[in-house]
N, C-alpha and C positions, 0 to 999 in steps of 0.2 A: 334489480339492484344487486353490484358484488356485495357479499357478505363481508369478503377477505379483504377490502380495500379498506377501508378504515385501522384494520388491524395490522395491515402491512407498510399505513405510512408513519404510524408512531416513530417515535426515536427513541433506541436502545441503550444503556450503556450497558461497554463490556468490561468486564473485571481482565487484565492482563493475559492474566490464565488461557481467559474463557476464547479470549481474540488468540493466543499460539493456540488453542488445539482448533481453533478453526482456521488458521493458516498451515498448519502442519496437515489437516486432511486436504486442506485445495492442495499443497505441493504432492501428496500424497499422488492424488489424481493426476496431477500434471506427470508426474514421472510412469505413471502405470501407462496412461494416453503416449507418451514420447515411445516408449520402449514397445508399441504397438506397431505406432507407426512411423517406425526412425528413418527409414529410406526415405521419406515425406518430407521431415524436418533437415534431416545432411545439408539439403539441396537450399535451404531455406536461414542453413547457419551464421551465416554473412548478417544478413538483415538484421534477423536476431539480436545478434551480439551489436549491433549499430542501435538498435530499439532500447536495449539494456542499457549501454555508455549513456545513451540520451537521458531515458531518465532516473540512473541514478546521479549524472551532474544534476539534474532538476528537483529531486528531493534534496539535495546536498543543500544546493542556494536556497528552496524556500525552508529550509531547518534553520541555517543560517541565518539568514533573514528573519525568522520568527524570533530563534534567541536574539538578536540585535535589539530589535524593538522592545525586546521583555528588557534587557541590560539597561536602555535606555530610560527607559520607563521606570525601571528601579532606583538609576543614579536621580533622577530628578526625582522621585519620592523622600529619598533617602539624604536630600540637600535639601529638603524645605523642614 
C-alpha cells in the first residue's frame, strides 16, 4: 500500500501569496531550463508563441464566461 497516496489526493487551498511564490519558482525554473537550452527552443519559437495566443484567447473566454454567469446570477438574485 502507498503511504503518500491518500496524502497527495487531499485538496489544498492556497492563500494568494502562497500560489505567486509557487508560480514565481516554476517561471524561475522555466527561464534557467530556456537559457540552457536556447538553440533547442529558437527552432521551436513559432509553435510556442501559436500554443501561448491559443490559450491565453481560452482563459480570456472561460474568465469571461465565468463573470457572465456570476453577473447573471446576481441580477436575478438581486430582482427577487
Amino acid at each position: 500500500m502507498n503511504f503518500l497516496t491518500p496524502h497527495l489526493a487531499r485538496r489544498v487551498s492556497w492563500a494568494t501569496w502562497q500560489f505567486s511564490v509557487l508560480k514565481l519558482s516554476m517561471i524561475s525554473f522555466g527561464i534557467i531550463l530556456g537559457s540552457y537550452f536556447a538553440g533547442f527552443w529558437k527552432s521551436l519559437l513559432p509553435a510556442i508563441w501559436v500554443v501561448f495566443i491559443i490559450t491565453v484567447i481560452l482563459s480570456t473566454m472561460m474568465w469571461l464566461n465565468a463573470i457572465g454567469k456570476k453577473a447573471v446570477k446576481n441580477k436575478a438574485v438581486m430582482q427577487r
